[in-house]
N, C-alpha and C positions, 0 to 999 in steps of 0.2 A: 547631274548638271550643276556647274557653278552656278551662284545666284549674280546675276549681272548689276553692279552698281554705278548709277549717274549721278553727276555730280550737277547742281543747278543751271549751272551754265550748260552743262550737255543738254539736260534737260528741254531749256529753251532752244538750242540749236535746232533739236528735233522737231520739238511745235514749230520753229521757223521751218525747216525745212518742208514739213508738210505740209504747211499755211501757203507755201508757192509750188509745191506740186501741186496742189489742192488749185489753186488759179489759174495755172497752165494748163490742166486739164479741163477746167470750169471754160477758158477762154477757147480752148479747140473745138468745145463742145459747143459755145454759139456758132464760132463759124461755121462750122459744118450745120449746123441747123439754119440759119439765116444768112451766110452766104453775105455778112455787112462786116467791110473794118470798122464802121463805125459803132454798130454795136457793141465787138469787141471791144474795143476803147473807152465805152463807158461801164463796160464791165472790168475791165481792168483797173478804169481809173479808181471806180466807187472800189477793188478787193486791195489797189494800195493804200487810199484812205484808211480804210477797216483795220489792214497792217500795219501800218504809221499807228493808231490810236492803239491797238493790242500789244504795241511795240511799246510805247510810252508806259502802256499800266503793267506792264510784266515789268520793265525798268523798276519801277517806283514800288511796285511790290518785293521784288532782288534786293532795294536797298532797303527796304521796313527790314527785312527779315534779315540781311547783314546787319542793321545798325541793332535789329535786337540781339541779335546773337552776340555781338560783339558787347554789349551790356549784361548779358547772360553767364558768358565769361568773365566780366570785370565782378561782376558780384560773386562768383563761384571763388575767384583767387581771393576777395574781400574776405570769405567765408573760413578760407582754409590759413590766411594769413592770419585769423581772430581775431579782425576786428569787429567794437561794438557796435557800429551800425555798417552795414553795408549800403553797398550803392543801389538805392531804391529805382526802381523800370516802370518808369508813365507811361502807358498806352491806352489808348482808348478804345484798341480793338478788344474785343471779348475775349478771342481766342488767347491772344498774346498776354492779355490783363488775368486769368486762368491760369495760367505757366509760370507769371509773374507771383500772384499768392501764394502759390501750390510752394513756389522757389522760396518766397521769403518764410513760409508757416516750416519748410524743412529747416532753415536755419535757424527760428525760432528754438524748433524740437534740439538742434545742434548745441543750441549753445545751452540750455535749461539743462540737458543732456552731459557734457561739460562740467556747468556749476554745480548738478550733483556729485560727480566725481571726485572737483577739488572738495567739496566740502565732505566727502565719504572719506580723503584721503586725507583731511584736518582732524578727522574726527579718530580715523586707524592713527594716525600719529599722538595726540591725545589720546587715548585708552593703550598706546602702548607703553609711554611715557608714563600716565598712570596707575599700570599693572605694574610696569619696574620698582616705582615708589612704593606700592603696598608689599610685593614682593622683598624690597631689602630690609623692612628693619626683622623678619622672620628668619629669612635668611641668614642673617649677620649673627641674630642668637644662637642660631642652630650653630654654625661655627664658631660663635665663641665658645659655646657650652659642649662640643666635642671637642676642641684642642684644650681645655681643660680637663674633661677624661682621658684625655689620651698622652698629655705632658706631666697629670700631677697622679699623684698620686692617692686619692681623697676616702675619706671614712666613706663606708656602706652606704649611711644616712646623706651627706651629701652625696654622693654619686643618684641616689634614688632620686631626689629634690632636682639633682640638673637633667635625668634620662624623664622625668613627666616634667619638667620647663621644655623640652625639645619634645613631649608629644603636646602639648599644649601649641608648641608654635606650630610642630606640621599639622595640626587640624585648622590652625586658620589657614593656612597656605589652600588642604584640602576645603576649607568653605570657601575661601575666595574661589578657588578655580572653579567647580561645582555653580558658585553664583554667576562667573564671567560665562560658564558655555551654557545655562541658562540665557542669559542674559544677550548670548549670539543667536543662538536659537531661537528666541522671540523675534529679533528685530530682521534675518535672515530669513523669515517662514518658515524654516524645518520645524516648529511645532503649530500645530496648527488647534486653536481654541473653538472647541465645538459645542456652543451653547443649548442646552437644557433646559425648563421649565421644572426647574426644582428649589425644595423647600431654602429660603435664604437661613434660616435656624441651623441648618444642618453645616453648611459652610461655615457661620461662623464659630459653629461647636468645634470644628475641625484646628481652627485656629485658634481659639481660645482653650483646646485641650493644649496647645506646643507652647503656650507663653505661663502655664498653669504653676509649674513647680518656683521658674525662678522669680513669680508674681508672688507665692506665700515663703519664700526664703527672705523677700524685702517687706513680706507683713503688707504688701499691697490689698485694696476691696476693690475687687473687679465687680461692678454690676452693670447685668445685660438687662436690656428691657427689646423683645424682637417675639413678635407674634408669632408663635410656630406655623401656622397653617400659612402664610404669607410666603406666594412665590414670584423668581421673578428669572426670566431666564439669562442663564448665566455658567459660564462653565465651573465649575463647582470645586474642582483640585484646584486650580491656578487661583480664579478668588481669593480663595483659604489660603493660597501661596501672599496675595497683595495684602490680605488684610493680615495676616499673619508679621510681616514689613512689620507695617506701621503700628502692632499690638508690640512687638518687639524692641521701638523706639521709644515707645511709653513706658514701658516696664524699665527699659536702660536708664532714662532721664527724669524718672517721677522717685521723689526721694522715698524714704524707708515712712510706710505708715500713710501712703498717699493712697489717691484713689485714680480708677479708670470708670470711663464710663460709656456701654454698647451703646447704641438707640436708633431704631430701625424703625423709619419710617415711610408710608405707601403715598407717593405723590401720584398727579391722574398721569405721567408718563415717566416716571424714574421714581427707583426708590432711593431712598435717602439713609448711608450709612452715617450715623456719627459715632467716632471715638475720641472721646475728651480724654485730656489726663489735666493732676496735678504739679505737673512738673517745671522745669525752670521754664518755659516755654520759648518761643522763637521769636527774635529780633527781624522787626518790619523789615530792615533791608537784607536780611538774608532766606526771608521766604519765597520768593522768587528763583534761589537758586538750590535749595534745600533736593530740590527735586534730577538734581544733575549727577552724572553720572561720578563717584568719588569724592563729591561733596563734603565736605565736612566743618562745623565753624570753629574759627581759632580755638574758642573757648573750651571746645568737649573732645581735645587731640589723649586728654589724660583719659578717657571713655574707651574701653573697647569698643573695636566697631571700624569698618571701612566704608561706610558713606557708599553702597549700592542698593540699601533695602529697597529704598523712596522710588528712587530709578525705576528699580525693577516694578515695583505696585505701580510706578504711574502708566506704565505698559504693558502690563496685563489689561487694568481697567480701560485704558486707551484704545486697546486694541478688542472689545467688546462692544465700542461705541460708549462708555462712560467717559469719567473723567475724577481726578481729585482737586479738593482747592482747599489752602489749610489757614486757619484764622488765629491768631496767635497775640497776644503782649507775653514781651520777657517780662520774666517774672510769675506769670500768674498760668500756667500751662498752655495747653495747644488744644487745637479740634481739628481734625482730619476729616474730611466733608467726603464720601463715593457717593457718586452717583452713578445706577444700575440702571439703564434705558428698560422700561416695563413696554418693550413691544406689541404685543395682541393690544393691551389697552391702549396705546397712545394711537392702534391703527384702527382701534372700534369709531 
């Protein structure tokens, strides 16, 4: 069986309709019991009053609910036109001022909704613009350095010198890509960081074994000072992946003969990594942006390096509930500040 649908106005028809069966019956029923026209007639007159005023507030109810619907509507077209305020609904009924919130909290969600999009689709346009920049000047070697093997004719010796200058460049290609689907994969959630209550010593042994060789090739003194027995939970590959970053930035920019410096310290709700270096250090107005994806300042374009490490370490720790914050004069090196949230203790 169909589902049968009225439209308000039918609706009312109906209650009308049986509002004066309802009193033609009501009015047969005195006379036949009391046998008075007059009776009837003041039963009829008092069921038209009662009509007349049911008649009035069903009106005026028809039009509440037309005029809100028809503002219902103007803020729905407000909505999907985008613009930034729409047409607000005064009511002071509960029911109608309910419908009215509910409406403006979904456009709220709509447009927040929206602003992350454009700003998700500024950010894929920047990192693709990005990627193309790091990817051509590797590129462009790679081709110049095959259409030279392949147009001249060149001694053993140089041909060896240009076939490791074109593996030199596909391993940046290969480290950039490798750091970009990192680097998708954190901020996407496909990797997912599962924190541990384990020794911080260990993690940083992890990272300070990958920066080791090219730390005594520059005659760099790396000393740690980090209490072995000192835990703090934390996922312990990725860590080693962030601090690994920023041991990597200091071994690059701290000259021949310089020093690095660990220092691991237990606050009552975070622990405190510091890594100093001796190095040129970083300029007040570019620490602020140091941390961006690509990053790099005018001055260190002659430095290997594509300006993702920082990025990446601020997102790992970020996304653990820490955070980095780096203290810096050019000139006299840098400190790179993690803070580890020490959980259990900060909830005792």
């Amino acid at each position: 069986m169909k589902n049968i649908c009225f439209s308000f106005k039918g609706i009312f028809g109906l209650i009308g309709a049986g509002v004066i069966m309802t009193i033609f019956v009501l009015c047969c029923g005195i006379f036949w019991l009391t046998r008075s026209l007059a009776a009837v007639m003041a039963c009829l007159t008092t069921a038209i009053v009662l009509f007349a005023w049911a008649f009035i507030l069903i009106r005026i109810l028809q039009m509440r609910l037309t005029i809100f619907a028809d503002d219902v509507c103007q803020t729905i077209d407000d909505m999907m036109q985008g613009k930034t305020v729409p047409g607000i609904i005064f009511d002071n009924d509960t029911l109608l001022d309910r419908i009215n919130h509910r409406l403006n909290r979904l456009y709220q969600m709509l447009r927040n909704n929206q602003k992350k999009i454009e700003e998700q689709r500024t950010d894929l346009q920047g990192m693709i613009s990005d990627i193309s920049h790091q990817v051509k000047t590797p590129a462009a070697n790679l081709k110049m350095a095959a259409t030279l093997l392949l147009e001249q004719e060149l001694p053993r010796t140089q041909q060896i010198d240009h076939l490791q200058s074109m593996i030199v460049q596909l391993d940046k290609l290969d480290f950039l890509m490798n750091t970009m689907v990192k680097s998708s994969r954190l901020e996407t959630g496909a990797i997912s960081l599962e924190k541990q209550r384990l020794p911080i010593y260990e993690t940083l042994a992890l990272a300070l074994g990958s920066i080791f060789l090219k730390a005594e090739e520059k005659h760099l003194h790396v000393i740690v000072d980090c209490p072995e027995e000192l835990t703090v939970p934390h996922d312990s590959k990725w860590t080693s992946e962030a601090v690994f970053n920023i041991l990597e930035n200091a071994v690059k920019y701290t000259p021949a003969g310089g020093t690095i410096r660990v220092g691991v310290v237990r606050w009552e709700s975070y622990i405190k990594i510091d890594i100093a270096d001796t190095g040129r250090g970083i300029p007040e107005s570019a620490q602020g942006a140091i941390f961006k994806r690509f990053y790099r300042e005018p001055e260190v374009h002659n430095i290997e390096g594509i300006g993702i490490g920082l990025y990446l370490a601020r997102e790992i720790i970020s996304r653990q509930g820490g955070s980095i914050k780096v203290t810096s004069v050019a000139g006299n090196g840098a400190t790179f500040t993690v803070f580890l949230p020490n959980e259990e203790e900060a909830h005792s």
